[in-house]
N, C-alpha and C positions, 0 to 999 in steps of 0.2 A: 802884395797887399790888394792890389786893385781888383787879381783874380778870384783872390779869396771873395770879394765882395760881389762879383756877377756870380757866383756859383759854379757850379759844373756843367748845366745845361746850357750854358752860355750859347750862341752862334756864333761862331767867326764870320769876320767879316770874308767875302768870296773874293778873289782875284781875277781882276779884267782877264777876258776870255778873247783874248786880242787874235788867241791862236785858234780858235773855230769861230771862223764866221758863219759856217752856213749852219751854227746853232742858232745863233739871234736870229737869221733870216726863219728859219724852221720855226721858231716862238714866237717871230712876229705873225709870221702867216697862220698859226693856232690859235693868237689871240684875236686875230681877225674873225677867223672861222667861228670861233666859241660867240665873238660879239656879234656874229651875224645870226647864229641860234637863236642865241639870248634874245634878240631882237624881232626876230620871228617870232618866239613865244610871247614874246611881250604886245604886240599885234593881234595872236592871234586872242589873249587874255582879254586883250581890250575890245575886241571886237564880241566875246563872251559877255563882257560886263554890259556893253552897250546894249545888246538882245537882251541879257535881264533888266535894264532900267527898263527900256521899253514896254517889256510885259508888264513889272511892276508901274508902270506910271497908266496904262492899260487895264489893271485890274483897280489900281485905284480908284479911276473915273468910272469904272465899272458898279462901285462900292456907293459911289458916292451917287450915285442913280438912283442905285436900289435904296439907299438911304431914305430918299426923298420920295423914291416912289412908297415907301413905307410907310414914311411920314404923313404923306397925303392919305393913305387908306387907313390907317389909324384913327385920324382928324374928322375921315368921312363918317367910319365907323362909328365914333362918340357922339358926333352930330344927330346921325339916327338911331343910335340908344339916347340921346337927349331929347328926339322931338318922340318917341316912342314910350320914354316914360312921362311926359307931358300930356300924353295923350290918354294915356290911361290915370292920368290924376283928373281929368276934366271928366264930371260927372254925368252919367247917360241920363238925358230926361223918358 
């Protein structure tokens, strides 16, 4: 009954592998290996991520320049179409 219930693709459970040792030694040293990749990649990821904050925190402050410098020549600009058409409302004797 019980099999009927797990199906057919079931997995059996493996049997301790008492008699090759130098498989577990062999998978320890790959899973080593593989966590030293892995780790490398993840390094080298971060060390990617970090170069783009920087650019992005870089063009931000960049952004935020020009913002202000726009700002100010905008403000200039209306200033002197303000006193420009003031000037021409004041009547020529």
């Amino acid at each position: 009954m019980a099999d009927e219930i797990m199906g057919e693709d079931a997995v059996q459970p493996r049997e301790n592998s008492e008699n090759e040792p130098d498989a577990e030694i062999e998978e320890e040293t790959i899973n080593e290996q593989e966590f030293d990749a892995i780790n490398a990649q993840l390094d080298q990821l971060n060390s990617a991520l970090d170069s783009l904050e920087k650019k992005n925190d870089d063009i931000h402050a960049e952004l935020v320049e020009l913002l202000k410098s726009n700002r100010e020549a905008r403000e200039q600009f209306q200033e002197s179409q303000k006193e420009k058409s003031q000037e021409s409302e004041k009547p020529n004797p």
